[in-house]
C-alpha positions in Angstrom: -13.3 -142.5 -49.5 -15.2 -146.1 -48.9 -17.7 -144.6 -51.8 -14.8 -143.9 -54.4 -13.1 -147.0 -53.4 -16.4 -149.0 -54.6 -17.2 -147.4 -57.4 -13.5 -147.5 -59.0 -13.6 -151.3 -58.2 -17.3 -151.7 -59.7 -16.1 -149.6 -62.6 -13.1 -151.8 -62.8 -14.8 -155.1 -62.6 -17.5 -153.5 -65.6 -14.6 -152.9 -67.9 -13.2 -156.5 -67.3 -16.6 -158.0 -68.0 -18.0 -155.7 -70.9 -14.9 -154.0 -72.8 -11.3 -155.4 -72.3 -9.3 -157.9 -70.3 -5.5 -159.0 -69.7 -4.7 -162.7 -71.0 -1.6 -164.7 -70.3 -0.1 -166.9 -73.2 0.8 -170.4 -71.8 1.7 -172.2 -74.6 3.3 -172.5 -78.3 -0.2 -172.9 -80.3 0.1 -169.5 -81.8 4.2 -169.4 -82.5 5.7 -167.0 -84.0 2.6 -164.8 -83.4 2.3 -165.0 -79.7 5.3 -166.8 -77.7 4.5 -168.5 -73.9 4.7 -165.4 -71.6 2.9 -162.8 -73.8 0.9 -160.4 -72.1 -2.4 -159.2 -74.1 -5.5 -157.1 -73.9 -8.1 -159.3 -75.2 -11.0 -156.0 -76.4 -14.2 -157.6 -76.1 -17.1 -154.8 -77.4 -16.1 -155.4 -81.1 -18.2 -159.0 -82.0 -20.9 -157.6 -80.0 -21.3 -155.1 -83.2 -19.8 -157.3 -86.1 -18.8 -161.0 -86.9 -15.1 -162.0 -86.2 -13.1 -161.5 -89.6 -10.9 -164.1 -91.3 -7.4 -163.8 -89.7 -8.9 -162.2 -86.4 -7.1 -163.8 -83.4 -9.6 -164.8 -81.0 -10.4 -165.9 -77.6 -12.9 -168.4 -76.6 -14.2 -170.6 -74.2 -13.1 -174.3 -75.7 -15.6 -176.3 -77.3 -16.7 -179.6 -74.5 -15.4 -182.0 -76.7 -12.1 -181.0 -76.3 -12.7 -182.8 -72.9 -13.6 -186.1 -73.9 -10.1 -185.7 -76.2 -8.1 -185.4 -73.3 -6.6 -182.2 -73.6 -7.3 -179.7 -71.4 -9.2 -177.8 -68.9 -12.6 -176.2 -70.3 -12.8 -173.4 -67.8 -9.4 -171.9 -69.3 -10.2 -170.0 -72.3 -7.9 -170.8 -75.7 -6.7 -168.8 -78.1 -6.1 -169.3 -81.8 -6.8 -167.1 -85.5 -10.2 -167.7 -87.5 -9.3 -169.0 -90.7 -13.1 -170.3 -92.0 -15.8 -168.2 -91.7 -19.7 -170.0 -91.7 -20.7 -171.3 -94.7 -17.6 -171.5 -96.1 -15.4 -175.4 -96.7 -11.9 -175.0 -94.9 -9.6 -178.1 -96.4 -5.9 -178.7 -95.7 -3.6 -180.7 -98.6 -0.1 -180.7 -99.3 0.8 -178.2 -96.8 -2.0 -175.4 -98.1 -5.0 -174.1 -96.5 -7.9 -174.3 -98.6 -11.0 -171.9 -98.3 -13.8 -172.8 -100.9 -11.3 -174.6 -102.5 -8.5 -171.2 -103.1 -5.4 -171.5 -101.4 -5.5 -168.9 -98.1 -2.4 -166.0 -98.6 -1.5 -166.9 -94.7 1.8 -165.3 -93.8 1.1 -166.2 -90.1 2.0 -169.9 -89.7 5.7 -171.3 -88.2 5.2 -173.8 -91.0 3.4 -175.4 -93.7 0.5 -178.2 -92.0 2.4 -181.2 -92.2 -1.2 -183.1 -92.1 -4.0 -183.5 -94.6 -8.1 -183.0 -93.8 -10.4 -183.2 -96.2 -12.6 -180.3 -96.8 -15.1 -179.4 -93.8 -18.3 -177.0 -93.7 -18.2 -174.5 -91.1 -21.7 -174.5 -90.1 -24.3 -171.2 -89.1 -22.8 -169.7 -85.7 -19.5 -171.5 -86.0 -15.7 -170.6 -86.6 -13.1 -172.7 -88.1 -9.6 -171.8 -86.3 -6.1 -172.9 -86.3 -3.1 -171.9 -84.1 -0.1 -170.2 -86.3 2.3 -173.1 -85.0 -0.1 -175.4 -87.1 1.5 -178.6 -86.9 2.2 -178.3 -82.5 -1.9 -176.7 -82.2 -4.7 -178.3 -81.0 -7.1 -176.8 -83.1 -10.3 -177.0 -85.3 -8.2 -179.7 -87.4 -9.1 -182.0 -84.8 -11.6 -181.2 -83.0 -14.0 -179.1 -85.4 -15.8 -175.4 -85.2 -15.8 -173.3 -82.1 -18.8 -171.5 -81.6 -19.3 -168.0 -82.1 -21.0 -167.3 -78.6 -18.2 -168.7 -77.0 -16.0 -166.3 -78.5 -15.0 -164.2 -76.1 -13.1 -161.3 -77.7 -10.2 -160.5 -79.9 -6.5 -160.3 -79.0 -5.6 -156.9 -79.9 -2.5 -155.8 -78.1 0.4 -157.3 -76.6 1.5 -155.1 -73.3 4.3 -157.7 -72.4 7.4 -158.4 -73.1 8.2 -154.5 -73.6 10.3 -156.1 -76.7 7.5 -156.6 -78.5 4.9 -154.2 -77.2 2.4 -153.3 -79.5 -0.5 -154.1 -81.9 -0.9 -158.0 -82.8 -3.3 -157.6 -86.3 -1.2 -157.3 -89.5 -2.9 -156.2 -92.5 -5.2 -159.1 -93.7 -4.4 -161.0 -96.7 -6.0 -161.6 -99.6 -7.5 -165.1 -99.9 -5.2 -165.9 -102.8 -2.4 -167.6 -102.2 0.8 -165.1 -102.7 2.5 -166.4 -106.3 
């Protein structure tokens, strides 16, 4: 009994660390997507294999100079969707996304950025992300790229509220923007 009891708990604590965990959504960064209260299983074994995509809602571990803005606590992880990939220029004008200077087809946001920022390079390693309630996110629009190795895995189901149980990826987009 005190054998199975260890190695279900060991088992247990390898899946949490290597393969999947549970998150809690605690704010409105990621409205309409994600509301405050979502339950998700953030997978994990994925960007071990392949680079996060464009559009991929990810977790990470907040850049440090999110600290010396202010905001919040580094050891809780943030959430948010890649929207520039390294090497590409991510620019926001007259309530459009820009990637290498195309307008992004990105059906995700609440509204259109109610902000400008000139055009930025997302550097080797580094992700460009935005929350989908882009004008209420504290994102890579202030406070630059988030690291690739601090990513810690994608959001890929919600398992709470039972109302809207199920898968978080849509389809991606094309870069265009939709006419």
């Amino acid at each position: 009994m005190g054998l199975s009891l260890c190695l279900a708990i060991g088992l247990a604590a390898a899946c949490h660390a290597l393969v999947a965990e549970a998150r809690f959504i605690p704010s409105l960064s990621m409205s309409p997507t994600l509301a405050v209260g979502d339950r998700l299983v953030i997978e994990k074994v994925s960007y071990h294999l392949n680079p996060p995509h464009r559009f991929d809602i990810v977790v990470f571990k907040p850049p440090d100079v999110v600290e010396d803005l202010g905001y919040m606590d580094l050891s809780i992880p943030w959430i948010k969707r890649v929207i520039g990939l390294p090497g590409e220029t991510v620019a926001v004008s007259h309530g459009h996304v820009f990637v290498d200077g195309k307008p992004i087809a990105d059906p995700y946001p609440s509204e259109a950025p109610a902000y400008e920022m000139p055009g930025r390079k997302v550097p080797p390693g580094q992700l460009f992300v935005l929350g989908d309630n882009r004008n209420h996110s504290i994102d890579s629009h202030i406070w630059g790229t988030v690291a690739q190795d601090q990513v810690i895995g994608r959001a890929c189901f919600r398992f709470w509220p039972p109302k809207r149980f199920g898968e978080l990826q849509l389809p991606p987009p094309t870069l265009a923007a939709r006419e």
